[in-house]
C-alpha positions as CSV (number, residue, x, y, z in Angstrom):
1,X,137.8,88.5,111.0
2,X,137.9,84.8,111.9
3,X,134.2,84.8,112.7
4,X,133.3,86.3,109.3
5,X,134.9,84.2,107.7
6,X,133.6,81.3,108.9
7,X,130.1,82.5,108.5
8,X,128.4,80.1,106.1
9,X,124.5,79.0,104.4
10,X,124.3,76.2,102.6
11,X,121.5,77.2,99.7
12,X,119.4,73.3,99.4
13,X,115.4,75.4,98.7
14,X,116.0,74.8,94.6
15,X,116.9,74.7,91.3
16,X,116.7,76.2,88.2
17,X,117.3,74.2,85.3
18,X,116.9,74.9,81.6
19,X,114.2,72.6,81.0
20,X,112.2,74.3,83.6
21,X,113.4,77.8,83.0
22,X,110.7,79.8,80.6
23,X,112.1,81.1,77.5
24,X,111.1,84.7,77.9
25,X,113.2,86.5,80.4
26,X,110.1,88.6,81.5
27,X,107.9,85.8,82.1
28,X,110.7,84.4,84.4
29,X,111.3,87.3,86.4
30,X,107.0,87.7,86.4
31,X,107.5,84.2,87.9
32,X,110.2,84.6,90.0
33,X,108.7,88.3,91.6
34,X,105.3,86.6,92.2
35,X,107.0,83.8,94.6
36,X,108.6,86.8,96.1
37,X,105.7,88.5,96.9
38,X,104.0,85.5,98.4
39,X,106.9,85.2,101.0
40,X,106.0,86.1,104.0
41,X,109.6,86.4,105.5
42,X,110.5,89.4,102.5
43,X,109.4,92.9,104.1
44,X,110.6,94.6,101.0
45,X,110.1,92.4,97.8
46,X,110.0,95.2,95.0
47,X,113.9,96.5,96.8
48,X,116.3,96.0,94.3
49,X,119.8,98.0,93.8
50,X,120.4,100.6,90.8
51,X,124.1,100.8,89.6
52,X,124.9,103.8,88.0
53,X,128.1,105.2,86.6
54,X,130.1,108.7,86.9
55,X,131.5,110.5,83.9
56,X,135.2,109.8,85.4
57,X,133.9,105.9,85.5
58,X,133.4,106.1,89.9
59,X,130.5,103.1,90.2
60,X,127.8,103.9,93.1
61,X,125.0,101.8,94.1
62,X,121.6,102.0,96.3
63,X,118.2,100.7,97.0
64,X,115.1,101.7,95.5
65,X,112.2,100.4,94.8
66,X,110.2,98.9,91.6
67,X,107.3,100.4,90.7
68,X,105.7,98.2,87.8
69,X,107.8,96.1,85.1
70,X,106.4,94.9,81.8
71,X,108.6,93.7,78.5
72,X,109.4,97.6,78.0
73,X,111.9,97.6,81.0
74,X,111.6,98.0,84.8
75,X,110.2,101.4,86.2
76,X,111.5,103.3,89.5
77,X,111.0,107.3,90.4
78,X,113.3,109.6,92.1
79,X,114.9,113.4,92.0
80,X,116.1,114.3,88.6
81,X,119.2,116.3,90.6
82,X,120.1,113.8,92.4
83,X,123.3,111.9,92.2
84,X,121.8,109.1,90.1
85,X,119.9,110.8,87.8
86,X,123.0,113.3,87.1
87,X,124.7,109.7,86.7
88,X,121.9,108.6,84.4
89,X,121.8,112.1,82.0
90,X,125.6,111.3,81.2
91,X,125.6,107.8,81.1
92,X,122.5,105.8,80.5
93,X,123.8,102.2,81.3
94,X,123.0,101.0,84.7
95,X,122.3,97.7,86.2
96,X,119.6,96.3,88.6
97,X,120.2,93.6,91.2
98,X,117.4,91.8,93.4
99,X,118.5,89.7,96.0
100,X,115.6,87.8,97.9
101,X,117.6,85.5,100.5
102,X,114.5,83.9,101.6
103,X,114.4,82.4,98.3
104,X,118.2,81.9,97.6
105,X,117.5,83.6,94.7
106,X,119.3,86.8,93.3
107,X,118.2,88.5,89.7
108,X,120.9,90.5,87.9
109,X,119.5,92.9,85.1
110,X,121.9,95.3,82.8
111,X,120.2,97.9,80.2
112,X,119.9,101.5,79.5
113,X,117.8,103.7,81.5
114,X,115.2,106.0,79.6
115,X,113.4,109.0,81.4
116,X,109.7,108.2,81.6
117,X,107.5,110.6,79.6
118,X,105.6,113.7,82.1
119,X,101.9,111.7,81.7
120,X,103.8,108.7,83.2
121,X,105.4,110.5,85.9
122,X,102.5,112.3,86.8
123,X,100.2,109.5,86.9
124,X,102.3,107.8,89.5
125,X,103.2,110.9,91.4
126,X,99.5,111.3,92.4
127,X,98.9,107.6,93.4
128,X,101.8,108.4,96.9
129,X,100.3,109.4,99.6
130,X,100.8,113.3,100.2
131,X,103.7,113.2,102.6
132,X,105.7,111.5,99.7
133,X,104.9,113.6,97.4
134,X,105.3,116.6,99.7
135,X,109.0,115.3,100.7
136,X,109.6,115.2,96.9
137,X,109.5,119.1,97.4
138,X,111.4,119.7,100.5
139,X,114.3,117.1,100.1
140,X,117.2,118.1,97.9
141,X,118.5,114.7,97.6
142,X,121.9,114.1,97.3
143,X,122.8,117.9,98.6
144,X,124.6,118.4,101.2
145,X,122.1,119.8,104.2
146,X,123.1,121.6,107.8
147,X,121.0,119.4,109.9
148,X,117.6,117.4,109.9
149,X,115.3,120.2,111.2
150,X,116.3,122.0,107.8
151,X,114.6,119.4,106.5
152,X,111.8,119.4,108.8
153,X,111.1,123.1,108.4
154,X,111.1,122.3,104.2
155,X,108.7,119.5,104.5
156,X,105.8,122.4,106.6
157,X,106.8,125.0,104.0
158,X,105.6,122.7,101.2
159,X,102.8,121.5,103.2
160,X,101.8,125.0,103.5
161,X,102.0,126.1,100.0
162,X,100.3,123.1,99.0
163,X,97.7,122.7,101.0
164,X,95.8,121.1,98.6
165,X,96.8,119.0,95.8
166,X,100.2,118.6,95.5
167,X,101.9,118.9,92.1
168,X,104.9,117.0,90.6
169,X,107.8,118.8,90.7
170,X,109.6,119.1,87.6
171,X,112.6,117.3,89.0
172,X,111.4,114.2,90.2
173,X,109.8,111.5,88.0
174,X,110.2,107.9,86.2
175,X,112.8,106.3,84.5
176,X,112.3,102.8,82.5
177,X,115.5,100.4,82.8
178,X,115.0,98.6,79.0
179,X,116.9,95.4,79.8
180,X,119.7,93.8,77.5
181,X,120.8,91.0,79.8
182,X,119.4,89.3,82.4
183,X,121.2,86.5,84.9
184,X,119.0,84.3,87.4
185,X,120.5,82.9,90.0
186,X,119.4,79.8,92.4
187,X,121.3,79.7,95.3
188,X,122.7,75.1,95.2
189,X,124.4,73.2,97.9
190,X,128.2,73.1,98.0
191,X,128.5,76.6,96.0
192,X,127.6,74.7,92.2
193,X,125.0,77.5,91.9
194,X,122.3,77.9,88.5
195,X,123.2,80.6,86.8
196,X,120.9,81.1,83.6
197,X,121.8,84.6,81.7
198,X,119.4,85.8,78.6
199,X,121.0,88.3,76.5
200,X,119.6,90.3,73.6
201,X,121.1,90.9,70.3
202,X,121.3,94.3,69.1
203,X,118.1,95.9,67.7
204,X,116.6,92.4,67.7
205,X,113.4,90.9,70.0
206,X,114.7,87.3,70.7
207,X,116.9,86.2,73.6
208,X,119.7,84.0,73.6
209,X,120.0,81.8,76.9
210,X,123.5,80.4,78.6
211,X,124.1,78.5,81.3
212,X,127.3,80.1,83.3
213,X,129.6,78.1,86.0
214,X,129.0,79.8,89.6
């Protein structure tokens, strides 16, 4: 335990500072995914967590991956069934978190999540590459499962009764995150991180931006 705790970066790559910071909460996240893109060290940049929410209040957490973000809200896919979109159908509020260390940079987002509609989800179902969309057929995700080859054996029996296109299956599509908050963060030397947060009034289109101590 000693060693961990004396594990230690000091963040010194930048700042973020109102008079820099762009007033539209979009346009900085557009600005800040961009520069992660174009690092070279970050194998995942689109990786960010989804937080979701049991009915009995039990918080869980994993990675997925963005799939396209505009001022509507932040877009990912997965199984309806599965144990965050039965989250998601009882309670819509989540959160996203992107952390690119590279960067020393960390984006915290927190909104409600909204099913995407069928033409959506199709549309980007057909862009994977077949054995993604095949595995959308053979995994139950979240379910408990006997062993891999179970698995294995699903994947050639959709292979086989698709051996063409393969469709979208009903449970599996989009979901839009529409944000209400956002927090960026710029990793500073000696712990005095920037924290800027942008939070939206209730059924209103401006953002209101704070400063928070780290």
């Amino acid at each position: 335990m000693s060693d961990i705790a004396d594990l230690r970066v000091s963040y010194e790559r930048d700042a973020l500072d109102e008079t820099h910071a762009l007033e539209d909460p979009f346009e900085q996240f557009s600005q800040w995914f961009e520069d992660a893109r174009n690092e070279p060290s970050l194998m995942e940049p689109s990786a960010m967590t989804v937080a979701t929410v049991s009915p009995d209040g039990q918080p869980s957490a994993r990675i997925v991956l963005l799939r396209g973000f505009d001022e509507r809200g932040f877009v990912f896919f997965t199984n309806y069934e599965s144990r965050k979109g039965q989250e998601l159908a009882s309670t819509p509020q989540s959160a996203l978190l992107f952390y690119w260390p590279p960067l020393e940079r960390e984006v915290r987002i927190e909104g409600r999540a909204q099913r995407l509609s069928a033409v959506e989800s199709d549309a980007y179902f057909a862009r994977r590459p077949r054995g993604h969309r095949l595995s959308a057929w053979a995994s139950p995700q979240s379910q408990p499962i006997a062993q891999r080859a179970d698995l294995e054996s699903a994947l050639e029996a959709a292979s086989a009764r698709f051996p063409d296109d393969v469709p979208r299956p009903a449970h599996w599509g989009g979901y839009r995150v529409v944000p209400e908050h956002f927090e960026f963060w710029q990793g500073r030397r000696n712990r005095l991180h920037d924290r800027l947060t942008y939070t939206r009034a209730a059924e209103d289109t401006t953002w209101t931006r704070q400063r928070l101590a780290p």
